[in-house]
N, C-alpha and C positions, 0 to 999 in steps of 0.2 A: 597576426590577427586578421582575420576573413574582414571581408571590405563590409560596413553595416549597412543593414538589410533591413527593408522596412518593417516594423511588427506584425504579427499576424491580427492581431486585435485594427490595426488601424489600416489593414486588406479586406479585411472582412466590415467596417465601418461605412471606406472606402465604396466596396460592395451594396450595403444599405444605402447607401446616398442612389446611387447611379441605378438599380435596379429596382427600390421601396421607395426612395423620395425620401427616405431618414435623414435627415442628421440630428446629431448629438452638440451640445456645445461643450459636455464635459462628460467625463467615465459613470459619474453618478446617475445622469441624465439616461445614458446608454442602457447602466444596470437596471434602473426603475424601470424602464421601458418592458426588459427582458426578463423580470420578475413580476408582472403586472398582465401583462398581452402574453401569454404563456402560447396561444396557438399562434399568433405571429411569430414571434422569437424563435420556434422550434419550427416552424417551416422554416423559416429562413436559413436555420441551422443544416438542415435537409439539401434544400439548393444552393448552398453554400459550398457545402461536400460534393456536390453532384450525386446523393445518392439515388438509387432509382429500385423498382419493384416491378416484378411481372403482371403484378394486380394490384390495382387501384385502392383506393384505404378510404373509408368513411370520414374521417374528422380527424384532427393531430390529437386534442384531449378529449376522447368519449366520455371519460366519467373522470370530474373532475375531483376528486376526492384525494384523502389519504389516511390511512393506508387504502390500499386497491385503484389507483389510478387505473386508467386504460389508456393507453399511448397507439394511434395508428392502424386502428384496426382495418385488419384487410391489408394490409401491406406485408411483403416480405422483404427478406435480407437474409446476407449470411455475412458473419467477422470474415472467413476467410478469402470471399470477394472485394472486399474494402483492400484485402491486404494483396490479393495478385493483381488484381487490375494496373498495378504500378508497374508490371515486371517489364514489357514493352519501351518502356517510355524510361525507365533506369537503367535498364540495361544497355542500349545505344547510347546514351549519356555515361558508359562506364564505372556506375556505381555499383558495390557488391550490395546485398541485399542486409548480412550480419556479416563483422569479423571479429571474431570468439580470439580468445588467451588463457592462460593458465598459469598455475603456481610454476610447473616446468616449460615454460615459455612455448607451449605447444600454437603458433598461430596458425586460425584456419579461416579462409574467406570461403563465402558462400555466397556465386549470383543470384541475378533475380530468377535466370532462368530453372537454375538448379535449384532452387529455393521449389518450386511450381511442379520442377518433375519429383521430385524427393515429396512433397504436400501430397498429389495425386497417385504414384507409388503407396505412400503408406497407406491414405484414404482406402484402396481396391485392396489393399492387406488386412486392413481392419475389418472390410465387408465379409472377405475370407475368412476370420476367424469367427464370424457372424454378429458381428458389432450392427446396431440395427438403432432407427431413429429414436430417441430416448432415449438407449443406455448411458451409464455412465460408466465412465473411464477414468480409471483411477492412477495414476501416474507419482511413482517413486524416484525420480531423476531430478538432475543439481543444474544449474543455470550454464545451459550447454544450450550449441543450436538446436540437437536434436528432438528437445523439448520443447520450442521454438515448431519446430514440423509435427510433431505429436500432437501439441496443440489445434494447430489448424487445419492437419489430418482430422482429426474428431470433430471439430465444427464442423468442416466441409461438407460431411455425413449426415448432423443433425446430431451426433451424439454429445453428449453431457461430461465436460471435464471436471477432473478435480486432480489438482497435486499436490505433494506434500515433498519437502526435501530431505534430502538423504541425512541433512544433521538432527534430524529429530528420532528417537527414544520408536521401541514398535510399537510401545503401546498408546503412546500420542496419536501415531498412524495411523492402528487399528481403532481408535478412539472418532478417527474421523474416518477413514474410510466406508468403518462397517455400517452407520447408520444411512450410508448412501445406498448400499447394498449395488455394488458394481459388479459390472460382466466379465470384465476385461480390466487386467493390469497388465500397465507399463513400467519395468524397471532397470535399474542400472545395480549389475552389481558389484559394483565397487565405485570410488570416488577417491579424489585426494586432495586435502586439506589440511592446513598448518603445518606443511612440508613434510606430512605424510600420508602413505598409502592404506587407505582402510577398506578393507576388507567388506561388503555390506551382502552378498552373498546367504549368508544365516540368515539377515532380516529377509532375505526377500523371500526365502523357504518360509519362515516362519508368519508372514503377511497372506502367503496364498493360503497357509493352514486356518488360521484365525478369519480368514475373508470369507465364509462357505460360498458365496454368493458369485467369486469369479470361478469364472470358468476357461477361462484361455489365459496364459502369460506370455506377453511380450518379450522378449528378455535384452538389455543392453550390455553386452560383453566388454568388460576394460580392461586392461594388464593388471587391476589395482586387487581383481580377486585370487583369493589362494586357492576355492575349490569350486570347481567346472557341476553347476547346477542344469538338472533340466527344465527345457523352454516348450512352449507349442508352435515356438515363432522365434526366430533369430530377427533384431534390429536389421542389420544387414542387408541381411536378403530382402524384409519387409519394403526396404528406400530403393533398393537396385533395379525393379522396374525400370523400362523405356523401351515403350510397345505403344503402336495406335492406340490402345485402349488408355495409358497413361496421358500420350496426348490431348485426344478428347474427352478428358475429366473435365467436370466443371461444379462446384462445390454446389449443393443443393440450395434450394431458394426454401429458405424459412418462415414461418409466420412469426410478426415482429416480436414478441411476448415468447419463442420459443426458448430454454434455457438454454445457455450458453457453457455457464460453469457451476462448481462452487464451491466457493471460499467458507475460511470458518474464522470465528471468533478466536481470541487467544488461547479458550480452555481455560484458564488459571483455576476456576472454581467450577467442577462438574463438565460434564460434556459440553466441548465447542458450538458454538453455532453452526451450522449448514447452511451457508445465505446461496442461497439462489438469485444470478443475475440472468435476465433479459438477454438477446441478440442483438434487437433493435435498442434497448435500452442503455446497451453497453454501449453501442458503437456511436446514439445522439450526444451521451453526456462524453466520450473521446474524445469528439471534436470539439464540444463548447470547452473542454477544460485545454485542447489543442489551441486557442485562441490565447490563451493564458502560457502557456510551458514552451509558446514560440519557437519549436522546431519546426521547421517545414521540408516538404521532398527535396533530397538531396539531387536531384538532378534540373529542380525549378532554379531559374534563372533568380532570384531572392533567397535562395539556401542553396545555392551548388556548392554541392561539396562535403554537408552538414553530417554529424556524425554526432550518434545519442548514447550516451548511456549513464545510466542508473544503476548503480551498485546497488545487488539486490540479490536474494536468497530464491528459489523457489515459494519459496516459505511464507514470501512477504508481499504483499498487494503491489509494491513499486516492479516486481516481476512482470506484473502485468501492464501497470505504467512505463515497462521498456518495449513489451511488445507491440504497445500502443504506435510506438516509432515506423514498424514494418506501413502499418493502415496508414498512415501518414505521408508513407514512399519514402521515410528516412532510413537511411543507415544504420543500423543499429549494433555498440559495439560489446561485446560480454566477457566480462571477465569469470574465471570458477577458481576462486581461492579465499584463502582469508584474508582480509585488506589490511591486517596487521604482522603478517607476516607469519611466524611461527612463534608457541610459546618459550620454545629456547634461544631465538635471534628475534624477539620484536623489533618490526619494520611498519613504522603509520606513514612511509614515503610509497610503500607497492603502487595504490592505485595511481600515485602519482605521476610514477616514472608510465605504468602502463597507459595514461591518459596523451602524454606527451608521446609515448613513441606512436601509436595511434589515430594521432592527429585528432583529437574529441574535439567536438567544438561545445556541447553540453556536455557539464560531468557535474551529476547529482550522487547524494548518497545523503545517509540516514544524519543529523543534528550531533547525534553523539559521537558520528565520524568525523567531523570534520573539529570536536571538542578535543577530545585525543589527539588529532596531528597536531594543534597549538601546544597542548602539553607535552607534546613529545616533542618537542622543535624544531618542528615540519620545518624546511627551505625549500619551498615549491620550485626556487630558481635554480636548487641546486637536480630537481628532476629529471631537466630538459626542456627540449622546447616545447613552452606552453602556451606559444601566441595566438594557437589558434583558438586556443578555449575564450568563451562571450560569453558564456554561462556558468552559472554556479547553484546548482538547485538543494535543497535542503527539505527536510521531512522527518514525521518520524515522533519529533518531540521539539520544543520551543528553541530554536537557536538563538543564544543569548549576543544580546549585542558587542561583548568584547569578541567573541567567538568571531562574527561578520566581519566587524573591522579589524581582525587579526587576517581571517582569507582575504579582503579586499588590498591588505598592504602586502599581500606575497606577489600580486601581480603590477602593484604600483612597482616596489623595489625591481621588479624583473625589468621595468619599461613599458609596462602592457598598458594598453588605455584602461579606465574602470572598467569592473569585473559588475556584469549583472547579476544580482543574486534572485533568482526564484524562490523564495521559501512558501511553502504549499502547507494545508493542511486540511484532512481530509477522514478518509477509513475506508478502511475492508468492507464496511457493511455498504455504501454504495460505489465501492468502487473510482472514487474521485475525489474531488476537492470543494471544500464548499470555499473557502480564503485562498488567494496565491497571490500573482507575481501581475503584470502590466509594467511590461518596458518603456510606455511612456509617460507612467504614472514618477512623481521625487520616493525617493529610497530611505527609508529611515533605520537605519541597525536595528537588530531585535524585533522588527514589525515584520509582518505580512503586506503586501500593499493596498489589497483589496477585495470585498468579496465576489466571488467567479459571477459571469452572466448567468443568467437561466435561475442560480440559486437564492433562493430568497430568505438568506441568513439574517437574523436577530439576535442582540444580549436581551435576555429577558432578566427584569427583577422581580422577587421574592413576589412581586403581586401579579405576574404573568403579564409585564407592559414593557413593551421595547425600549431600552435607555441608550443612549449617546454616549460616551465619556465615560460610563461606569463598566464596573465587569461583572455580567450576566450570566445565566444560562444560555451557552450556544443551541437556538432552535432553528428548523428552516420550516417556513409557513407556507411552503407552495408547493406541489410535489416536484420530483424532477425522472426524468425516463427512466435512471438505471435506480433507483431505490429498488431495494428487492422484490422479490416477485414472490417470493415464499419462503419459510424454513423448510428444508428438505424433512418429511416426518413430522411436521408442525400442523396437524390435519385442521383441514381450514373449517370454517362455522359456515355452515349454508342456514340460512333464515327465509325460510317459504311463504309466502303472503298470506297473514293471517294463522301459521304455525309453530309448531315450537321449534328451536335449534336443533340442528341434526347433523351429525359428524358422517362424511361420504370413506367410503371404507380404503379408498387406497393412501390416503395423508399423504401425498406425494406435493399435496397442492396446485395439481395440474388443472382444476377447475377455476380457480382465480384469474379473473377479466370478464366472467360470467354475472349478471346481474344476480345480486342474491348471495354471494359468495363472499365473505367477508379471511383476511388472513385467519391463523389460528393462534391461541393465548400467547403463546412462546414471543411470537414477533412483534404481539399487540405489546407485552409488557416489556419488551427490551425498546421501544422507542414511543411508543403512544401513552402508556401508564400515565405518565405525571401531567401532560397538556393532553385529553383528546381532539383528535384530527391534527396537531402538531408535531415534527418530527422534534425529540428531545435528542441529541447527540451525546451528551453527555461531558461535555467539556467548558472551561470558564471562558470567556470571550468576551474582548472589550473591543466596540468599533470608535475609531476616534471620530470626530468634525471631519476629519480630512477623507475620511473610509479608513484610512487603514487599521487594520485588528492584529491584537495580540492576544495569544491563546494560554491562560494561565493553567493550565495542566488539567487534569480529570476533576468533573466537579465534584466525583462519590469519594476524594480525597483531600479537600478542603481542609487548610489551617482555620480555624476560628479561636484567635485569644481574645479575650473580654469584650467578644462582641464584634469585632473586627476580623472579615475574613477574608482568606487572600489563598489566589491558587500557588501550589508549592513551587513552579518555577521562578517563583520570584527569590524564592530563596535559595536556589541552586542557581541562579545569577548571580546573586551575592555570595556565594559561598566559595561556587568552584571559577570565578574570579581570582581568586588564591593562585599561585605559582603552585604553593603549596600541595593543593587538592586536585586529585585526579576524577575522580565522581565523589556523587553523595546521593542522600534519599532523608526528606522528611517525613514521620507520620506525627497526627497528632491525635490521641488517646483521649475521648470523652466520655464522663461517667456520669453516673445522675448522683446529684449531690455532692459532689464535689469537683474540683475543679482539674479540668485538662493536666495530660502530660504531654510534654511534645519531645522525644528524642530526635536528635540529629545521626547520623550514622556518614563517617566519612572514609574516603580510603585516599591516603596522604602517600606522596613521591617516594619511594624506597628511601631509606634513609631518617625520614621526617620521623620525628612522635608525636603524639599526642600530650604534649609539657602544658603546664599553666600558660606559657606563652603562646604558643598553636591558638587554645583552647582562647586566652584573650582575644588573638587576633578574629579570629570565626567571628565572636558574637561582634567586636569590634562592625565589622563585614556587615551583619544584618543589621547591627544598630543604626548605621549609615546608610545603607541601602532601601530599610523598611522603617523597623520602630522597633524597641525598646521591648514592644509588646510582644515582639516574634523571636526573642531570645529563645534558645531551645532549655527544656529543663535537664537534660545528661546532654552529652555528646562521645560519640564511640567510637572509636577508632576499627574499623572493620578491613576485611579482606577484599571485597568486593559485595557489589551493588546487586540482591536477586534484578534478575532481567527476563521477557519474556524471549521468547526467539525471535519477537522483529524489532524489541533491541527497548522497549517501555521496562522503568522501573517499575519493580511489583510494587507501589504502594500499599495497594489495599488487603492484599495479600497478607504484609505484612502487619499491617493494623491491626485487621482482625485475629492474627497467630497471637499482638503480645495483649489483644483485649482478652484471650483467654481462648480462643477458639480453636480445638486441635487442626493440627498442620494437614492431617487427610482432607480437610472438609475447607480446606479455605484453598489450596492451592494443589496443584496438579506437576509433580516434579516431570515430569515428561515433557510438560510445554512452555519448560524453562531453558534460557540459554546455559543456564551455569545452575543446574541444582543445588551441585554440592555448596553453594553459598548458603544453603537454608540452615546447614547445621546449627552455624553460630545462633543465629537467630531466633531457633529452636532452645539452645539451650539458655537465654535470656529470657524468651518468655516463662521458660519453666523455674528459675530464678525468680522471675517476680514472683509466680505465680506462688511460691514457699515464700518471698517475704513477708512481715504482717501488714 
């Protein structure tokens, strides 16, 4: 275990005393401060970082609103400056910059310096193939370094990312690609997963067919493909630059509001979202939620040594909460496989063993990973050596309290001091955290610790008023830098003084931070609809006395029996508590006029049935856990769990299939981890739907 190192929340505190004259006497004190003084707090955040600009900036919040904040006007930045300025300074200190693995044990490290010539290489390739400020870049490749440089190649430039990974379906792809309308694709064709070679070659022909809009392909060559496609550009050659001109690269200086990426929505029902994030926006709220997720540069004397990773897909926003690590000067380490190994040898020890021979000292991954390794029976101590790991970060979906003190006793038994657990939560749509972790906050199982600085999280109740102790609607009442900056396509309202609403013809939302210029419908109704000027998130959330909050699942999927209503992780606490149960999913079925259904749907240990006795102990489970009143009316014994690709039960998905609502129109099999689970489910709603 690395010698403990002081938090980064109480360096940057620290910081406030000695340079503001701040202090704080408790976390709470700190947070109202930083949700209150919004332009103190976000300077501070600024010189905190050491960020700087070649031009000067008007005010931290020009227009203090939301939707449409204005964060810094006049100032630039770029993400891929945050992330080389470290190269210097880690490099002489002998840390690599990423070190990648694989299902075939392929390890590869990669310095800071080669990180920088590979960055600036691609950058002068991209220019080449006439990639120009604005474009967007569409990128089809699996959590490798090289996606990593792809990345920060197209920032460095000013151009526009977006990726999608290689285990998604073409038309999920082309589902979010093409409303981008990109120049340039990056792809890989082929990948290997579940201990085997697949071929992805066909998608990527078939991606440039359906895209009209690119016009050059990048291409990433791997032994995984059978048939040799044409490119306009070999990977390869694109990185092999090292010429003065490589040398003296230096990533473009941005205006703060320039887009950086974009992310999408799940998809489950109609086309994804297209969120568009900020530059500047990404990289203030990085750091504030960096104060929180306590890694720091691996060559600083308080994290020498430090080593991040976050099990994550392309696919999934924690992708980009690992490349956060690089801007931070950490080490960052990547794994490309399936973390369970293969469907003919399942293994929940892979990321294990790969975390200890690696030396991690963070190892995060998604809530229902670390559910699985207990029911699979994980022995962390039989991995190897895991002394160095201090962290344990969690996301994704609610980690239940037996889950926590099942990880916390793999490192007790090994001899390891406490394990810190980070459990975050957060979303796609801003790219961070509004709850997480404070290491010098007490630890409670099942909780969150606290909510993040800068964010000024609320439970609201049915009357729209902040409550303590109860569980609310999760809102945040202040804006914060990276909330989006637009839907890609979502043509924003311009309102002229004294005129009628007028739509500007290119809906790219490039006009947005303009007085006058309001988002467009798409963005206003996915977060401003229910509260105007308040972000709704859409999740239940209960802040205790103490701060800490617990996130009771999506709220558009709320249990309500006789009046009483409770988010569904309570009862998948209770349920998959069970030895018994491997997952489950509740919906509950409301009708006018008569009264709720709520089926349980469970998928039980190879072996188990579903007998009167199963079925006693289950309700047994809720009745003790909850009430009486959350007894399910059926319970099903199922195959598995529909799942989106970053691993959320489709609840509502399936709600609305068994209220009656065909399966085209509720749910998008393409932007499922497991489609083929929908049949069952399919052919139950259509059962009811013949009963009388």
């Amino acid at each position: 275990m690395p010698a403990p190192n002081i938090p980064q929340i109480r360096l940057y505190q620290n910081w406030l005393r000695e340079t503001r004259g701040l202090s704080f006497d408790s976390y709470d004190a700190l947070w109202r401060w930083s949700t209150t003084e919004l332009d103190a707090f976000w300077q501070s955040i600024w010189d905190y970082a050491g960020m700087r600009s070649p031009t000067p900036y008007s005010a931290v919040l020009a227009e203090h609103r939301m939707p449409g904040a204005v964060w810094f006007p006049g100032a630039q930045v770029n993400y891929a400056r945050e992330v080389l300025r470290h190269v210097d300074a880690a490099h002489a200190a002998g840390m690599p910059a990423i070190v990648s693995d694989d299902e075939r044990g392929q390890v590869r490290e990669m310095s800071w310096p080669e990180l920088r010539r590979q960055v600036a290489s691609t950058a002068l390739s991209l220019r080449a193939l006439g990639v120009r400020r604005g474009d967007r870049v569409a990128a089809y490749l699996p959590n490798i370094p090289e996606t990593m440089v792809a990345f920060l190649a197209c920032t460095s430039i000013g151009a526009v990312w977006s990726v999608c990974a290689p285990d998604m379906g073409t038309a999920a792809v082309v589902d979010r690609f093409r409303q981008i309308e990109p120049t340039l694709l990056i792809a890989a064709d082929g990948v290997h997963y579940g201990g085997k070679a697949l071929d992805r070659s066909a998608i990527v022909q078939a991606l440039r067919g359906q895209l009209p809009s690119v016009r050059k392909l990048l291409l990433l060559r791997t032994p995984f493909a059978t048939t040799q496609i044409e490119a306009d550009a070999d990977w390869t050659e694109a990185t092999a630059r090292d010429d003065a001109e490589v040398a003296a690269f230096e990533p473009e200086w941005l205006p703060f509001d320039h887009p950086i990426w974009i992310v999408y929505s799940s998809g489950t029902t109609g086309l994804p979202k297209p969120i568009v994030h900020g530059q500047g926006g990404i990289i203030m709220t990085m750091y504030a939620c960096g104060l929180h997720n306590d890694f720091g540069a691996s060559y600083g004397a308080n994290n020498f040594g430090e080593r991040f990773h976050w099990y994550s897909s392309t696919g999934w926003v924690m992708w980009n909460c690992q490349l956060a690590g690089l801007a931070a000067g950490t080490t960052i380490v990547l794994y490309d496989g399936n973390p369970a190994g293969s469907k003919e040898k399942p293994d929940w020890s892979v990321l294990w063993r790969f975390v200890a021979r690696h030396r991690v000292t963070f190892f995060g991954a998604g809530a229902a990973y670390f559910t699985h390794c207990m029911k699979a029976g994980v022995e962390a101590s039989a991995c190897g050596d895991l002394s160095r790991v201090r962290v344990l970060g969690s996301t994704g979906s609610p980690l239940s309290e037996e889950v926590q003190r099942w990880g916390s006793a793999q490192f007790r038994d090994a001899g390891s001091k406490d394990i810190w657990w980070c459990n975050i939560s957060g979303g796609t749509d801003f790219c961070g955290a509004f709850v997480g972790g404070n290491r010098e906050l007490p630890e409670v199982p099942g909780q969150m610790q606290c909510r993040q600085v800068g964010h000024a999280v609320e439970a609201w109740n049915e009357q729209g008023q902040p409550v303590i102790g109860e569980v609310g609607e999760l809102v945040c009442v202040q804006p914060i830098p990276s909330m989006p900056l637009y839907f890609w396509g979502d043509e924003p309202i311009v309102q002229p003084p004294g005129g009628e609403a007028a739509h500007p013809p290119r809906g790219s939302g490039s006009d947005l931070g303009r007085p006058g210029v309001e988002p467009g419908p798409r963005y206003l109704s996915s977060y401003f609809d229910t509260y105007p000027g308040v972000w709704r998130h859409g999740d239940w959330l209960k802040v205790g006395e103490d701060g800490g909050c617990i996130i009771y699942g999506r709220s558009d999927a709320t249990i309500n029996r006789q009046g009483l209503r409770m988010g569904t992780s309570e009862i998948y606490s209770a349920v998959e508590g069970l030895p018994e149960v491997l997952d489950s999913m509740v919906v509950d079925l409301e009708y006018l006029g008569r009264d709720s259904y709520m089926p349980l749907f469970v998928v039980l240990r190879p072996g188990v049935a579903l007998d009167d006795a199963m079925r006693a102990k289950l309700n047994d489970a809720i009745k003790t856990a909850l009430s009486p009143r959350f007894l399910p009316n059926d319970i099903f014994q199922v195959a598995e769990i529909p799942r989106t690709l970053s691993g959320k039960k489709q609840e509502l998905p399936i709600k609305k299939l068994l209220l009656g609502q065909p399966i085209e129109k509720v749910v998008n099999r393409e932007a499922m981890a497991n489609p083929g689970s929908l049949d069952w489910y399919v052919a139950l709603a259509a059962q009811r739907a013949e009963a009388p």
